[in-house]
C-alpha positions in Angstrom: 4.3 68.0 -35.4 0.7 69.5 -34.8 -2.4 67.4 -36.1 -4.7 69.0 -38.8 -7.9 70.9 -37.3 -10.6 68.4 -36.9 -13.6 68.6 -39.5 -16.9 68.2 -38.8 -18.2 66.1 -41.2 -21.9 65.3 -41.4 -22.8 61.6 -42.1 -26.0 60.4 -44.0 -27.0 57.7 -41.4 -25.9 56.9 -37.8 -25.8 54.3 -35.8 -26.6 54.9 -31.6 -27.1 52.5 -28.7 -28.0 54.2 -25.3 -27.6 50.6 -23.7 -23.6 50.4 -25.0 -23.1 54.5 -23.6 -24.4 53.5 -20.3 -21.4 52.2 -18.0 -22.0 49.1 -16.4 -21.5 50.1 -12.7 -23.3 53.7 -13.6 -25.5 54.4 -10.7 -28.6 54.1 -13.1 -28.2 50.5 -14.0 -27.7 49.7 -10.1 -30.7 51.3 -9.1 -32.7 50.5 -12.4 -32.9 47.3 -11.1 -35.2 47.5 -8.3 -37.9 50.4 -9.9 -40.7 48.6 -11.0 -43.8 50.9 -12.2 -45.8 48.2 -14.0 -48.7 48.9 -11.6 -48.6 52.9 -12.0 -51.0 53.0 -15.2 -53.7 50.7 -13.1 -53.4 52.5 -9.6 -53.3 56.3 -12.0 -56.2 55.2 -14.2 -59.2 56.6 -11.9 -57.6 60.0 -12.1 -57.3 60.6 -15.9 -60.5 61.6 -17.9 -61.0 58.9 -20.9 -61.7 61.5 -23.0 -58.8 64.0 -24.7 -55.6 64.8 -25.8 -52.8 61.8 -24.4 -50.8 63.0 -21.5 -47.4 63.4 -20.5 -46.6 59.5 -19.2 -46.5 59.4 -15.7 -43.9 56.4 -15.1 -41.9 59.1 -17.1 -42.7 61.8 -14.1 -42.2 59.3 -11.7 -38.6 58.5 -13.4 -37.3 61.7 -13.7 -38.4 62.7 -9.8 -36.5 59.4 -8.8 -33.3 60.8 -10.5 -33.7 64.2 -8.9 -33.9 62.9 -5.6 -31.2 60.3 -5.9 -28.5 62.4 -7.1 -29.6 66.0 -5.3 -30.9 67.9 -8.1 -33.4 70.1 -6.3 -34.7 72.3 -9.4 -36.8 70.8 -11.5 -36.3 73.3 -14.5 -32.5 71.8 -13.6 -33.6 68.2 -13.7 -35.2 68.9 -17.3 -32.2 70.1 -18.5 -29.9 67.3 -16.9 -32.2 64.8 -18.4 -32.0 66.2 -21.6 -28.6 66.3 -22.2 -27.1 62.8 -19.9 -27.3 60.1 -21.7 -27.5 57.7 -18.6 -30.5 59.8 -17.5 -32.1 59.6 -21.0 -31.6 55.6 -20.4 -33.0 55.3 -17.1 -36.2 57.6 -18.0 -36.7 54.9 -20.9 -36.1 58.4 -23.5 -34.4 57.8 -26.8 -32.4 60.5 -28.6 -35.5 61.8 -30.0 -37.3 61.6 -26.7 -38.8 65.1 -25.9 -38.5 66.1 -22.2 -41.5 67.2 -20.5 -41.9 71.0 -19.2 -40.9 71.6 -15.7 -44.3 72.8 -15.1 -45.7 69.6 -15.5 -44.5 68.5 -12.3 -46.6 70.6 -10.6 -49.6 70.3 -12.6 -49.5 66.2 -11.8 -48.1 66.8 -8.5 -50.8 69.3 -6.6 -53.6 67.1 -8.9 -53.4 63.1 -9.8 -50.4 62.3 -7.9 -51.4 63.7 -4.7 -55.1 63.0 -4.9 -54.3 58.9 -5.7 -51.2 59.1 -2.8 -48.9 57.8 -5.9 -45.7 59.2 -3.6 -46.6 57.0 -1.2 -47.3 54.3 -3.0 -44.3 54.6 -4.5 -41.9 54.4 -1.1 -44.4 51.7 0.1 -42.8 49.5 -3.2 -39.2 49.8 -2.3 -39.6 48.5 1.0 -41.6 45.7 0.0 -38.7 45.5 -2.2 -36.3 45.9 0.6 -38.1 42.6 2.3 -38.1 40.6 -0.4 -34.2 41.0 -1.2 -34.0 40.2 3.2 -32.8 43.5 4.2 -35.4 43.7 6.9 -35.1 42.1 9.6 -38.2 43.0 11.6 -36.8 42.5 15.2 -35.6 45.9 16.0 -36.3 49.4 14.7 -35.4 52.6 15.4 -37.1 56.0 15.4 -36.2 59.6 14.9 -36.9 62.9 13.8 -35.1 65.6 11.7 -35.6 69.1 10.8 -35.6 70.1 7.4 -36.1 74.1 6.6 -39.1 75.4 5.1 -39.5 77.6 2.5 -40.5 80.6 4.6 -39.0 83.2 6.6 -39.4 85.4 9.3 -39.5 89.1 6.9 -42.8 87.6 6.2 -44.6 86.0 8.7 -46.3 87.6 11.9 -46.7 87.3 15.2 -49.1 84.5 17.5 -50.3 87.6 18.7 -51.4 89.4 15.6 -54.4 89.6 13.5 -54.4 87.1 10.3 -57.0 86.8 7.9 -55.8 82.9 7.1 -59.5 82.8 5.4 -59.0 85.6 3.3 -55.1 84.4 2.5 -56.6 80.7 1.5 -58.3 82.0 -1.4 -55.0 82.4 -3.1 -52.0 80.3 -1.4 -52.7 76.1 -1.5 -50.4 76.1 1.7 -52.5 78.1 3.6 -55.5 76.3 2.5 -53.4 72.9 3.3 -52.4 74.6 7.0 -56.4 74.9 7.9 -57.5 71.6 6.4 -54.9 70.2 9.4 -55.4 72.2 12.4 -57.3 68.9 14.0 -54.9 66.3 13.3 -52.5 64.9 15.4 -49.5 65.4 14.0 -50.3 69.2 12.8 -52.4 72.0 14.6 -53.4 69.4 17.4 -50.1 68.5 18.6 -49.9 71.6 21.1 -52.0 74.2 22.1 -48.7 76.5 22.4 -48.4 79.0 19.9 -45.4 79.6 18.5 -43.7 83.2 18.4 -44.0 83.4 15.1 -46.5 82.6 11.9 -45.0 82.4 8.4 -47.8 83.9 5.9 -46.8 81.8 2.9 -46.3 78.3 5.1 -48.4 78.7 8.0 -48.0 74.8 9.1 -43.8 75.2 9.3 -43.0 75.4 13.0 -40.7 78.4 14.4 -38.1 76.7 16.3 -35.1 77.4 17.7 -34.0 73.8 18.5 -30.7 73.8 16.6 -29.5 76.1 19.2 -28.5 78.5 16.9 -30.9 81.1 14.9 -34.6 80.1 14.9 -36.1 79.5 11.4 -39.4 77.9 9.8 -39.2 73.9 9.7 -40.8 70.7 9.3 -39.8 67.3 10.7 -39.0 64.4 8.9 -39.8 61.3 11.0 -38.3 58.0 10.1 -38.7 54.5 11.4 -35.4 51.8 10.0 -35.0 48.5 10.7 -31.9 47.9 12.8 -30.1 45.2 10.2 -29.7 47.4 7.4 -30.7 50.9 8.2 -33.7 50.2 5.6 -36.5 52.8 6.1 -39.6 50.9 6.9 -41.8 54.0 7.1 -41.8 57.8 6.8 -43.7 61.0 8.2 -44.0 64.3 8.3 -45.3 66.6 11.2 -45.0 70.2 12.9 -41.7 69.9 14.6 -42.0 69.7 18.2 -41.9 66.6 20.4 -45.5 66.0 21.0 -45.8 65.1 16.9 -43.0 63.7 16.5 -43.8 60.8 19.2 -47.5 61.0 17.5 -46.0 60.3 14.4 -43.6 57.3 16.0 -46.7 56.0 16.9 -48.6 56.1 13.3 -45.3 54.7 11.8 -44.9 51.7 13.8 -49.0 51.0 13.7 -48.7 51.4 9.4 -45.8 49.3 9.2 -47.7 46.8 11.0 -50.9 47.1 9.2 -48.9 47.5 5.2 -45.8 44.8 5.9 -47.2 42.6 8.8 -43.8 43.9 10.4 -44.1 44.4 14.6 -40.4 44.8 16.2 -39.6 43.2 19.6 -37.3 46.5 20.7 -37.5 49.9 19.9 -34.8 52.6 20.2 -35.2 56.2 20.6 -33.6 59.1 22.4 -35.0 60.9 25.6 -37.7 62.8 23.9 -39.7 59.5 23.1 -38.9 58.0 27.0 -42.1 60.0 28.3 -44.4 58.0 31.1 -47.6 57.9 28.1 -45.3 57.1 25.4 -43.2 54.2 27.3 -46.5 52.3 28.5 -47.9 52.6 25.2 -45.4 50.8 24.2 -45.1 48.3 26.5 -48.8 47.6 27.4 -50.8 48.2 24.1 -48.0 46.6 21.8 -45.6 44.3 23.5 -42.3 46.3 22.0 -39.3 46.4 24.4 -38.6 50.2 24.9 -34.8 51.0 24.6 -35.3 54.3 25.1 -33.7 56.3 28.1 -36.5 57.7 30.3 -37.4 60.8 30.7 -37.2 61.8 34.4 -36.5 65.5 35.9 -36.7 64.0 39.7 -33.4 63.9 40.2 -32.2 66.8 42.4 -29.4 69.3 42.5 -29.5 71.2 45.8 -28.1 68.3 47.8 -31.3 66.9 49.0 -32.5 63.1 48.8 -33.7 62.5 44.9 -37.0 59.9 44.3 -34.2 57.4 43.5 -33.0 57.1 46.8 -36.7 56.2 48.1 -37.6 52.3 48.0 -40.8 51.3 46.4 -42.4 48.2 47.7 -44.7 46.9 44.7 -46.5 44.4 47.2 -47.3 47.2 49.6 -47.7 50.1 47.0 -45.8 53.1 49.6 -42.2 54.1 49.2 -39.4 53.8 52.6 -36.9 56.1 52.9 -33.2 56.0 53.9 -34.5 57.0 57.5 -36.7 53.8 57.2 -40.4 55.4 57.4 -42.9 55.0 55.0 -44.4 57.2 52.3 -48.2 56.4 51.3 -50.7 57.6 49.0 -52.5 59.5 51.1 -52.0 60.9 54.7 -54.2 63.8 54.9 -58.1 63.5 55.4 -59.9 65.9 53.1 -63.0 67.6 53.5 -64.0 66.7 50.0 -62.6 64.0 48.6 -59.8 64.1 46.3 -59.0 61.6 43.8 -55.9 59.5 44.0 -54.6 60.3 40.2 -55.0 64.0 39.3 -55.0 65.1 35.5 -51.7 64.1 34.7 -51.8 60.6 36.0 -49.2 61.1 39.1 -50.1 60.2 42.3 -48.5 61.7 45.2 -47.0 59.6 48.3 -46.9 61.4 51.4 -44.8 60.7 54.8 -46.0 61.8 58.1 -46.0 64.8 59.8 -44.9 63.1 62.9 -42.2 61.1 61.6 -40.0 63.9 58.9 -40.2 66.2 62.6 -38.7 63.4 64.5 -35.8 62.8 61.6 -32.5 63.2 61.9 -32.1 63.6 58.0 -35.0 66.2 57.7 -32.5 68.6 56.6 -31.3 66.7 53.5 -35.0 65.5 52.8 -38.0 67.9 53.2 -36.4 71.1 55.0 -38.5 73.4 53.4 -41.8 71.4 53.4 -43.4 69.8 56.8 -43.1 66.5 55.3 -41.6 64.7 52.3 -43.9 64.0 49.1 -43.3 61.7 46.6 -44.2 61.9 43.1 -45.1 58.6 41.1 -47.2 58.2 37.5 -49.4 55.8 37.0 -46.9 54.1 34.0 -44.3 54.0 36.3 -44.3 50.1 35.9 -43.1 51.0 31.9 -40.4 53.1 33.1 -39.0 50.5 35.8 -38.8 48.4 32.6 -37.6 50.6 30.2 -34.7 51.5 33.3 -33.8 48.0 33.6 -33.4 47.2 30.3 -30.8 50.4 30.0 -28.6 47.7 32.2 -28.3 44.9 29.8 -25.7 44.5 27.1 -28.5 44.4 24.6 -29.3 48.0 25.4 -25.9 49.5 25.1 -26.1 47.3 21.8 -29.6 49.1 20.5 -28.0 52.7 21.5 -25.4 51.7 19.1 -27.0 50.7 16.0 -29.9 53.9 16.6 -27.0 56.0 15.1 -27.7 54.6 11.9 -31.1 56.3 11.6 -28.6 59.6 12.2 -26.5 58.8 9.6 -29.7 58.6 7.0 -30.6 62.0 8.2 -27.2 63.3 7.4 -26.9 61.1 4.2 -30.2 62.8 3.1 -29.0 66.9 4.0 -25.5 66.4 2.5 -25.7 64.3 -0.5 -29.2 64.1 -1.5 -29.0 68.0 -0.4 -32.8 67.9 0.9 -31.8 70.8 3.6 -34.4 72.8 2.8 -38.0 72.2 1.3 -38.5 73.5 -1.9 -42.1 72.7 -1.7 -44.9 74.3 1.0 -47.5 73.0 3.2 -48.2 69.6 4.5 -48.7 67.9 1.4 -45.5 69.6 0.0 -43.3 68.0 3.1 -45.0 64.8 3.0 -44.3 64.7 -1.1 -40.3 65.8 -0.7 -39.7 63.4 2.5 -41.5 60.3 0.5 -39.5 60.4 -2.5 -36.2 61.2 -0.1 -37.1 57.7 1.2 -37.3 56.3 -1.7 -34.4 56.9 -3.0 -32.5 56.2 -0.1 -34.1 53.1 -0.4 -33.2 52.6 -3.9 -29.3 53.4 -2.9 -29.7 50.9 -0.1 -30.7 47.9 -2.7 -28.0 49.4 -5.3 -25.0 48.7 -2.7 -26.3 46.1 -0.6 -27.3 43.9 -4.1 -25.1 44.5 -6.4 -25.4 43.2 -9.9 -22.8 40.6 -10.1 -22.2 39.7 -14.1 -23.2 36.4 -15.1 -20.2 33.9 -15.9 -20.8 31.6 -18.5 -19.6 27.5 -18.1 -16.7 27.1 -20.5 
């Protein structure tokens, strides 16, 4: 028998708990939990005139961006709308069924003024791994470091070539990236990180690198640089730079002297793939901060033509000069100069030479030097980090660290396929450095959420 057609019927009063609609093991109760913005008003209050119409709250902002990033909703006309209608989203942004939802543009109104000029984003990652610490998910013995790229919001119909003619004055007047892209052309991790120009200039994003590292079709990108902790993959710190090697190890640097300086946090190891096992970076490392580099080293002396490689030269430490397998010695200088030449040229390698005499005498000139009248050695002046840094790759507690650096891979891939941040929405520095903080931060919410639950209470009988 088929039911009667439901009626509408409108009562006079309702009764309407958001706290009983909310699911226990919703998301937004797990990660509710560990958002505390009781200091926001104090560290915002500079910023806002005393004088005026009230403004839109900002813990409210700050609580809407949080659910954006930590379920992927990229748009923030989107987000509005989401808000506006979930009830669990409504809870968590502490909005009642009356509760108005701000205007999408506010967002960029507070982002590009107060919350970028007081750092609040950064403030704001700084608080969950404080967080993080004081629920013992940090460790502080070993951490791990690596970079991503992340697409910027540019492409190639409109940007130029190094070689061409730019007015970036002229565009500043109008575009905040471009404005942003000149503001950094000193710093380290930005326009100072190479003097090589790349092939191409996007007009709208200037500071997004060209890059075809992906091995597939070049595009516009930033790098996202974290620094974990080994124990639970917690993101201790977070940077953005131009995406190329040279800022990237820059910014591995700034991370682990920040995370330092912010958390009193210094780790004995450090793991990292080639591209931070340079000579500089290695006996930074090791000299200036005492961290064990796990980190493969970066070394293009090995040969392919069949001839002898460095490795199969002996260096004697006492005697500073290398033997080889014919059993004559290479030192750091044979030849007399007319003017003399300094033992360490502008790279910091100093060359070891055999002699004449002895490589024409050898039976194995043929597989050494046969194109050279002697053999010459190559050594940098850090080559002391590197010996380290290759004898650690021997011990168990290497193969261990190469292990557990795959969790800082798994973050990245966590943060392109669910929290969808493959591409920037935003541009310029600023823009990156805004998206990747909050990115952190939420993965550093959902890290609390599963790692500390919220077991219910049981009451004595």
């Amino acid at each position: 028998m088929m039911g009667e057609r439901q009626v509408v019927q409108e009562a006079l009063f309702y009764e309407f708990s958001l706290e009983r609609h909310v699911p226990p093991g919703h998301w937004v109760r797990a990660i509710d939990r560990f958002v505390d913005l009781s200091e926001i008003r104090a560290h915002l209050r500079p910023f806002y005139s005393e004088m005026g119409r009230p403004s839109i709250d900002p813990e409210l902002m700050i609580r809407m961006l949080l659910i954006g990033y930590c379920f992927g909703i990229r748009s923030e006309r989107r987000l509005c709308e989401e808000v506006h209608l979930n009830l669990a989203y409504r809870w968590f942004c502490r909005l009642g069924l009356e509760g108005a939802v701000p205007d999408h543009s506010t967002f960029s109104k507070n982002r590009h003024g107060r919350f970028r000029e007081s750092d609040l984003l950064r403030e704001l990652f700084e608080a969950t791994v404080r967080r993080c610490i004081a629920e013992g998910l940090v460790g502080g013995e070993g951490f791990a470091v690596d970079a991503s790229l992340i697409k910027a919001d540019a492409n190639k119909q409109r940007s130029a070539e190094a070689s061409d003619p730019v007015d970036w004055n002229d565009l500043a007047r109008t575009r905040r990236s471009v404005r942003e892209y000149l503001d950094t052309l000193d710093e380290a991790a930005w326009g100072a990180a190479s003097e090589a120009k790349p092939k191409f200039v996007s007009r709208s994003d200037p500071a997004a690198q060209w890059t075809g590292a992906l091995k597939g079709h070049a595009f516009f990108a930033y790098a996202t640089n974290y620094l974990i902790d080994l124990d639970h993959a917690v993101i201790v710190d977070v940077e953005a730079s131009r995406a190329i090697r040279q800022a990237e190890v820059g910014s591995a640097r700034t991370m682990l002297d920040r995370t330092q300086e912010r958390f009193g946090l210094w780790p004995a190891r450090l793991a990292a793939d080639s591209a931070y096992g340079s000579a500089e970076n290695l006996a930074w490392l090791v000299h200036e901060r005492g961290i064990e580099p796990h980190i493969p080293v970066f070394d293009k002396s090995q040969r392919s033509d069949g001839t002898f490689s460095r490795a199969d030269f002996t260096y004697d430490h006492t005697r500073d000069l290398y033997t080889c397998p014919g059993g004559k010695e290479l030192r750091p200088r044979q030849k007399a100069y007319r003017t003399e030449r300094p033992l360490v040229d502008g790279e910091g390698m100093m060359r070891y030479r055999a002699s004449k005499f002895d490589c024409d005498a050898c039976s194995l000139k043929p597989q050494c030097s046969p194109n050279m009248p002697a053999r010459k050695i190559l050594r940098s002046i850090h080559e002391g980090a590197r010996d380290m840094a290759r004898d650690i790759a021997e011990t168990d507690a290497y193969v261990t660290s190469r292990r557990e650096r795959k969790k800082v891979e798994m973050l990245f891939a966590h943060l392109k396929r669910i929290l969808r941040l493959d591409r920037l929405r935003l541009r310029g520095p600023n823009g990156a450095r805004d998206e990747f903080h909050l990115a952190a931060a939420a993965q550093n919410l959902r890290k609390l959420a599963k790692l500390r639950p919220n077991r219910p209470q049981i009451s004595a009988a």
